[in-house]
N, C-alpha and C positions, 0 to 999 in steps of 0.2 A: 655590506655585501648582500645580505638578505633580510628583508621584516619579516614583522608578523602578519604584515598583508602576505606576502609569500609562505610561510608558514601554513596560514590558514588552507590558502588556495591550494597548495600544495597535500596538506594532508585528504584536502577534501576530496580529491585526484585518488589518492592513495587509496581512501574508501569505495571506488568506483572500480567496476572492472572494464571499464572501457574508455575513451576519451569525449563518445557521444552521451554517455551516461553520466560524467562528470560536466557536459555543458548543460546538460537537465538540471541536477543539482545545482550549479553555478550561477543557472536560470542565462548563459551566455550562448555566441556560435561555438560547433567544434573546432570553429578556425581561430577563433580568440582563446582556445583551452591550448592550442598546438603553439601558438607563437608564443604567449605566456610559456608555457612548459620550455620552449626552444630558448626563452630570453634567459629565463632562470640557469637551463646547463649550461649559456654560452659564459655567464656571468662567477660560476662556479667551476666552468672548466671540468664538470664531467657529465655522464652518460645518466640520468638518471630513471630513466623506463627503454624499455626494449619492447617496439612493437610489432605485434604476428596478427596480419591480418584487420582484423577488427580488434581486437581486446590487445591486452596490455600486460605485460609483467616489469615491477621495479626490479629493480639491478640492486644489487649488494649496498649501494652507493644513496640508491632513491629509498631504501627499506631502511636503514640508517637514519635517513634527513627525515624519514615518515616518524619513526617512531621517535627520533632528539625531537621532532618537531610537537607531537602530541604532548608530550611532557613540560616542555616549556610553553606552548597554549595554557594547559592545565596549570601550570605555577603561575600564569599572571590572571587566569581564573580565578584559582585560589583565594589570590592576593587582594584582583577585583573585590571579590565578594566580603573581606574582611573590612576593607576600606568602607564597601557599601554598607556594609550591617553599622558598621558604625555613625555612619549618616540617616541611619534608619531608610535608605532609598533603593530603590529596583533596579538595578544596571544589570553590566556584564553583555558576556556573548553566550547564544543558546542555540543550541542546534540541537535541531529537530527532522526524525525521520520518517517517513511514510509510507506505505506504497501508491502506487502511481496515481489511479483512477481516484481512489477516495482523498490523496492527501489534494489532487488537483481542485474538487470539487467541495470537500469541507476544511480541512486547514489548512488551504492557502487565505481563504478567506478570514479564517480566525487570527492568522497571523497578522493581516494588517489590521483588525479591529484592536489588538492585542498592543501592536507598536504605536497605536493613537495615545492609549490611555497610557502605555510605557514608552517614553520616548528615553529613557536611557538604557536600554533595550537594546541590540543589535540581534539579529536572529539569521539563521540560516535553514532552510526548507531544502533536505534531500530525498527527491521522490525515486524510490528504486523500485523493484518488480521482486527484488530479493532483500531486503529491506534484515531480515535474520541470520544472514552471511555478514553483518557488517562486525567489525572488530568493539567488543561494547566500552572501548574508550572512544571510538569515534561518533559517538553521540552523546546527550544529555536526556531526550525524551523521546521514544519511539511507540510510532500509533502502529496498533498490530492489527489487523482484521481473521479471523481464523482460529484454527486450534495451535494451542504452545506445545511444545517437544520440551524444551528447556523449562525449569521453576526454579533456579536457581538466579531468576531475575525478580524484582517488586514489580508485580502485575495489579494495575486499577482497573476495574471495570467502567466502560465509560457509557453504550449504549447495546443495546438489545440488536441482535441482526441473522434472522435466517438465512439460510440458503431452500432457494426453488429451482427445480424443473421446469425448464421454460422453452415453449417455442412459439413463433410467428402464427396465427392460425390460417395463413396459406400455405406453410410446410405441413402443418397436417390435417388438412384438407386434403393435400394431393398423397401425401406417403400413410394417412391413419393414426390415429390415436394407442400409442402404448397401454395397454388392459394393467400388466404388471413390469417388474424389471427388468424381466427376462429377453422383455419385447424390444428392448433398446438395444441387442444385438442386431436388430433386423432395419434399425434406423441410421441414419446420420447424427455422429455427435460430432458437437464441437469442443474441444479441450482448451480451459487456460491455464499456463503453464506458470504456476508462481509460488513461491516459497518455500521450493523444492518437496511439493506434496507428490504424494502419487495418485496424480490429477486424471489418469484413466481408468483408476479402481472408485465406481459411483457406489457407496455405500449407502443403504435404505433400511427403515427400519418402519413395522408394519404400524399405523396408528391404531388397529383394532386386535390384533393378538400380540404385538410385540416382539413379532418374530422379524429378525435382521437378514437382511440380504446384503454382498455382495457383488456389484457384476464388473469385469475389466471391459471397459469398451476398449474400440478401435476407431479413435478419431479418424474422420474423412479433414477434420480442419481444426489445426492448432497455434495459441499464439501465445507471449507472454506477457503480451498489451490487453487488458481486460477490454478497452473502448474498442477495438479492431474484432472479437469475439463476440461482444455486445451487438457491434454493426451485421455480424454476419449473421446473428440469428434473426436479425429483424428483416434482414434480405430473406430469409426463407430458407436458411441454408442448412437448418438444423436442427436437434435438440441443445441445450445449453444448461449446464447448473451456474448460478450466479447468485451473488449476493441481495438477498432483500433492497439492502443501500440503494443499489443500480439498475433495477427492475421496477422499482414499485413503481413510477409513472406510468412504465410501459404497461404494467397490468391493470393500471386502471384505465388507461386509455383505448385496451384494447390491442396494442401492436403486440403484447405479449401473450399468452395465457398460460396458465399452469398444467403441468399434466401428470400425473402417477399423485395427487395431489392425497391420498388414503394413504402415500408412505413417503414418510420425515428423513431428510437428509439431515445430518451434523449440524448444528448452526456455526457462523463464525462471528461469533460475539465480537465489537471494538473495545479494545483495552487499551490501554497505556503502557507504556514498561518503562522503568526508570533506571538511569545510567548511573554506573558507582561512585563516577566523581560527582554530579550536580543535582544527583537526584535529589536531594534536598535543598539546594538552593532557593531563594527569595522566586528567582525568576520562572524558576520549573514549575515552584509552589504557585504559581501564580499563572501561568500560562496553563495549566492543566486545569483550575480553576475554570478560566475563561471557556477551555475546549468543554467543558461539563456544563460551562450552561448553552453554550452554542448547539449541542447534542441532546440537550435534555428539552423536552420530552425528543426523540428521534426525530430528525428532520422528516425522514423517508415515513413516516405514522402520522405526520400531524394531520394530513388529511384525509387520510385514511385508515380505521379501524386496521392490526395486522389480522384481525380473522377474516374480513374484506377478502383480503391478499390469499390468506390462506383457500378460502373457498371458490378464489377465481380459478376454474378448470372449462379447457375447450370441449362442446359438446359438436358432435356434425351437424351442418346445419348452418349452426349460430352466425351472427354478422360479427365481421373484424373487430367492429368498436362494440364493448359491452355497456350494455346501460343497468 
């Protein structure tokens, strides 16, 4: 009446708060997530999500079949892994979560160099925006970019990543260059909304006395797609904090520049975090491996010195592209 293909798919849904966020993760349409979902309750004869709007809530019924179903994954996991230790070989299923921009742009790529070399491997790539809402049996290895709330999880450090102050140098060309912190009340920010930070309190802290600021802007433009924020600063639409990772082209090419670059935002280092059931498994042990050397030395440095980055700041005047 059901597998473990249904299981899987199913819990993977469960982990999602939406049905277009479970076709990201699924990497399918949200109309293959809805038939699927529709073939499974017609097949079991009940109701298992109740939908409002856009997002999703399981029913008594789907929160049951969510959690029988992690438990019985995990026991033939388990079981997987015993079978393999004792073939001395790398199997199993792994599932791996990220947030959206960075898992798109560096571990989806690791993950297929990762199932070359492992071919009895099976893996699942879930890219969320809230990636630290997920329930922590519904992963095996989660890339984190940011500051941790939580330590009651095994955190690795994987690569070096600041955050900058960034805008277009046609936005301040026409609106001025911010002198201090203060001065970003009188500008256009832009806000990305992810991992439930309080993404409108910009936090700075002084490089020459060490004295900390905070300021609350008041986004004129907010999103919780980091590429859609990225896009809008490069249109001119505003100031922007982003990650090192996502900007560094742009600052060396010039579409970006730095600005309040005398005072340090937070960095948001990439780590690892590892789940309670696999986090020591063969394959974890082994795919984290892979992510470390694909990050080491930082992709986003290799051609670029980060003091480069650090001392790119807009001066009036200058031309778009910096030489």
């Amino acid at each position: 009446m059901i597998s473990t293909d249904d299981l899987q798919f199913f819990v993977m849904l469960a982990a999602s708060n939406s049905l277009a966020a479970a076709a990201r993760a699924l990497n399918v349409t949200p109309p293959a997530v809805t038939q699927r979902l529709r073939l499974m309750e017609e097949r079991l004869g009940l109701r298992l999500v109740d939908r409002t709007g856009r997002r999703m809530v399981l029913t008594d019924e789907g929160d049951h079949l969510a959690a029988g179903g992690r438990r019985i994954l995990e026991e033939i996991g388990g079981l997987a892994d015993t079978l393999a230790a004792r073939r001395a070989v790398v199997s199993g299923h792994l599932r791996v979560v990220a947030p959206l921009g960075f898992g798109r742009r560096y571990v989806a790529p690791t993950a297929t160099g990762f199932r070359t070399i492992y071919p009895g491997v099976t893996l699942s790539l879930m890219l969320s925006d809230r990636p630290a809402q997920l329930a922590d049996d519904a992963w095996d290895l989660m890339l984190y970019v940011g500051h941790l709330r939580s330590s009651s999880l095994i955190a690795q450090y994987l690569a070096p990543n600041e955050r900058f102050l960034c805008a277009a140098p046609e936005y301040l060309a026409q609106s001025g260059v911010p002198n201090n912190p203060k001065d970003l009340l009188k500008h256009k920010c832009i806000a990305l909304r992810e991992n439930d930070e309080d993404v409108t309190m910009w936090r700075f802290k002084s490089a020459h006395r060490g004295k900390t600021v905070g300021i609350r802007v008041e986004p004129t433009l907010s999103s919780n797609d980091g590429e859609v924020t990225h896009a809008w600063a490069l249109a001119g639409a505003g100031v922007i904090v982003r990650s090192e990772w996502d900007v560094a082209d742009d600052l060396r090419a010039g579409r970006l520049v730095r600005v309040l670059s005398d005072w340090k935002l937070p960095p948001a280092n990439i780590v690892a975090l590892l789940g309670a059931r696999n986090g020591r498994s063969a394959r974890t042990a082994r795919f984290l491996q892979h992510l470390q050397t694909a990050l080491t030395p930082a992709p986003w440095r290799r051609n670029c010195p980060a003091s480069d980055l650090l001392n790119n700041e807009f001066r009036p005047g200058q031309d778009s592209a910096l030489v």
